[in-house]
Steps between C-alpha positions, in 0.01 A plus 500: 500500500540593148361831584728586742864363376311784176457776771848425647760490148260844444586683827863312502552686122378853633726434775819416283366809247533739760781397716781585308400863458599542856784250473788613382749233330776422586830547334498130379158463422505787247634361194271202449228744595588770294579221191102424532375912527702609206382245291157670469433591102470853564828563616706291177762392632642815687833544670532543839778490779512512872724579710591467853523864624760421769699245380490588090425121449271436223207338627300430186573535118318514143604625224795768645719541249198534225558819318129684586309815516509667786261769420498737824710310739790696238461770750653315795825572314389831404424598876862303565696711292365813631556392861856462392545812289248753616552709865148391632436810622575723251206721374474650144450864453345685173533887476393721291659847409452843250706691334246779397745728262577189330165353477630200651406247709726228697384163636737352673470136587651198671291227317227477735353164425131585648381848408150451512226639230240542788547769771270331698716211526812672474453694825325193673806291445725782529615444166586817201212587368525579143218743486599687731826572329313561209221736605798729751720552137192594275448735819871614515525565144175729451615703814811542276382604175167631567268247448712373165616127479689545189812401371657315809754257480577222799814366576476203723739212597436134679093496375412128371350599202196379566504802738576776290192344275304513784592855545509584153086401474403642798636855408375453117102469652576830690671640162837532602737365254838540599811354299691211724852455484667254702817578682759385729420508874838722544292786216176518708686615829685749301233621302298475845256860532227518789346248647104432395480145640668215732359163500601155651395155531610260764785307566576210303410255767133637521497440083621199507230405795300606206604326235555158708168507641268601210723392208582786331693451169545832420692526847664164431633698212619776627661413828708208359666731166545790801673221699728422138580870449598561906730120435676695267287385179278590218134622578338215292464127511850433419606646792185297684641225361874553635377559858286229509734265419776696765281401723432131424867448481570691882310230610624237364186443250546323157354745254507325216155412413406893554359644262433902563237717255381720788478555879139462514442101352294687301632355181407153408908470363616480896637159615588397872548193654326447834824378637676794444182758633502266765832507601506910474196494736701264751830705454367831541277370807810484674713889466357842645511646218223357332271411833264797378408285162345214766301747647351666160372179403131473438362273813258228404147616590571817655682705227580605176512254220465235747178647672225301372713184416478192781205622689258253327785251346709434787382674810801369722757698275313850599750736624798226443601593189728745345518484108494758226274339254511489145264492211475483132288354217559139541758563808426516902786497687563527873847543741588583839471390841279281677500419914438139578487477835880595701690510131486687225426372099641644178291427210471604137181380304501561109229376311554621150345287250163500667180550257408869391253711668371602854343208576815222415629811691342492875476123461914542471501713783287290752684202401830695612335642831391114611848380460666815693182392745624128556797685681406845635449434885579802782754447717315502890712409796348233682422572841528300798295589799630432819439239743200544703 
C-alpha cells in the first residue's frame, strides 16, 4: 500500500510538472503565479509588467516604475523614432566623382548608416560596399595621372567619420594619401566632375529589419540621430534625446524617469521603467505606422536574438513570442509580445541587478523564458464535427 500511494504522489508530481507547460494561465491566475516564478534568486528582484494587449489593462505588476537598465530593449524606441521620422523606403546613395585638372576627388554622401567593409557581404545584402569604392578611385585616379597617386585632395560631405577613417586606411595600405576636407553637401554637387562610382544600400526598413533582429548598436546609433536630424534636430544624442521624449509625450507616456545616454542601451547610464517600455509597446501595437516594428521582432526559437532561447526552457512559448532581447554584464532584459491563446500579452522583463557573468547570465534568461512559458499558448479554433 505504502508502495503504491509512493508510485502515485511520484507520477501525480510529473503530471502537475508538466501540465502547465501546455496550460496557459489565465488572466487571473497570473499574478499569484508570476509572484512565486520571479522570486527565483537569479532573477533579484526584477521588474516586470503585463499587459492586456486588447484591453491595455494591466494584468500583473512588479517593480514598474523602478528606474532600470534596459540594456538593448533601448532600441524599441530607437526603431520607434525612426518609424516616425524616417520614409521607410528611402535608400541611401554614395557617389564618387574626379576632377582630374584639379587633382580632386568628390565623395558625396547621404550618411549611409551600413556601408559595409566586406564586398562579399556588401553585394550579398545589397548593401555599399566600401571596397569597391575604394579599389574603382585608386583605379580612376592612376588612369588620370599615369599611374601617380600623388597629391590628391578629397572633398566629401555626409560621411560618419568613422567612414572617412575607414576610407582613409584602406587607401593608406594601397599608398594613396590624399588630404580630406569636409564640405557642405551643397559644395560636392557643385564641385561634382565625372562619375567613378555609385553605391547604395537598402531602404531603411530592410536596416532596421537588421538592426531589430540581430541587435545592432551601431545601427541603433545611427538610425535614431538620422531620425533627430530629419525631426528637425541635432545629429547627436541631444537630438536622440529630444525625439525620444516627442515621442513618449505623443502618446501620452510619462517620461520622467528616462534617462537617455544612447540609442543602443549600450551604456550602463540608461534608465527605463518597464511601465513606460511597456506602455510604448502597447501604444504603438495599435497605429500603422509602426506595425512594421512588430514584425522585425526577433521570434522566440525561430529567429534572431530570440532563436535559441525557449526551445529547451519553455517549449510551449516556441514561435509565440515576439521580444527584442537585451543583454549586458549583470543585465538580461526581455519585451514584446506574447500569444496566449485568442488574446494578445504585453510584457517587459528587466532583470538588472542579477549576478555578473554568463552563467548568473543564462540562468537569468531561462528564468525569464519559463515565466513568458506559463502564458504562451497558440490560439487553435476548436472544431466541432458534425452530427453523424
Amino acid at each position: 500500500m505504502f508502495l503504491f500511494k509512493r508510485v502515485f504522489a511520484i507520477c501525480l508530481a510529473l503530471i502537475l510538472s508538466v501540465a502547465p507547460a501546455g496550460a496557459a494561465l489565465a488572466p487571473e491566475s497570473i499574478p499569484a503565479a508570476f509572484d512565486e516564478l520571479l522570486k527565483v534568486p537569479t532573477l533579484s528582484n526584477p521588474a516586470m509588467i503585463v499587459i492586456d494587449g486588447t484591453t491595455g489593462q494591466i494584468i500583473y505588476e512588479k517593480n514598474i516604475y523602478s528606474q532600470r537598465k534596459p540594456a538593448s530593449v533601448m532600441k524599441v524606441l530607437a526603431a520607434s523614432v525612426s518609424l516616425e521620422y524616417l520614409d521607410p523606403q528611402a535608400i541611401f546613395n554614395t557617389t564618387i566623382s574626379i576632377v582630374p585638372t584639379d587633382k580632386t576627388i568628390v565623395i558625396r554622401g547621404s550618411l549611409d548608416p551600413w556601408i559595409s567593409l566586406d564586398h562579399t557581404v556588401a553585394r550579398k545584402m545589397n548593401r555599399a560596399s566600401l571596397p569597391y569604392m575604394g579599389f574603382n578611385t585608386l583605379s580612376a585616379v592612376k588612369k588620370a595621372n599615369g599611374g601617380s597617386l600623388k597629391n590628391y585632395t578629397i572633398l566629401y560631405s555626409n560621411l560618419y567619420s568613422q567612414d572617412v577613417a575607414n576610407l582613409k586606411a584602406f587607401w593608406l595600405k594601397r599608398g594613396f594619401k590624399p588630404a580630406f576636407k569636409a564640405v557642405s553637401d551643397e559644395e560636392t554637387l557643385v564641385a561634382d566632375g565625372e562619375l567613378v562610382v555609385s553605391e547604395n544600400s537598402p531602404p531603411v526598413i530592410e536596416i532596421l529589419d537588421w538592426m531589430m533582429l540581430w541587435s545592432d548598436n551601431l545601427l541603433a546609433e545611427r538610425l535614431a540621430r538620422l531620425s533627430a536630424r530629419a525631426a528637425g534636430y541635432s545629429l547627436d544624442i541631444k537630438g536622440v534625446n529630444i525625439i525620444f521624449r516627442s515621442l513618449l509625450a505623443h502618446f501620452e507616456i510619462d517620461d520622467s524617469k528616462l534617462v537617455v545616454a544612447d540609442a543602443s542601451g549600450l551604456s550602463k547610464k540608461n534608465r527605463v521603467t518597464a511601465k513606460l517600455i511597456g506602455e510604448l509597446l502597447y501604444k504603438i501595437r495599435k497605429e500603422e505606422k509602426f506595425a512594421h516594428l512588430y514584425d522585425s521582432l526577433p521570434i522566440g526559437g525561430v529567429s534572431g536574438t530570440l532563436k535559441n532561447r525557449f526551445i529547451t526552457t519553455a517549449p510551449s512559448a516556441v514561435g509565440l513570442v515576439r521580444a527584442k532581447t537585451g543583454t549586458l554584464n549583470g543585465t538580461a532584459t526581455l519585451a514584446g509580445y506574447v500569444q496566449s491563446t485568442d488574446r494578445e500579452y504585453v510584457f517587459v522583463t528587466i532583470a538588472d541587478e542579477i549576478a555578473l557573468g554568463n552563467s548568473a547570465l543564462n540562468k537569468a534568461r531561462a528564468a525569464i523564458d519559463r515565466v513568458l512559458g506559463r502564458i504562451a499558448a497558440p490560439n487553435i479554433p476548436a472544431e466541432i464535427s458534425p452530427a453523424p
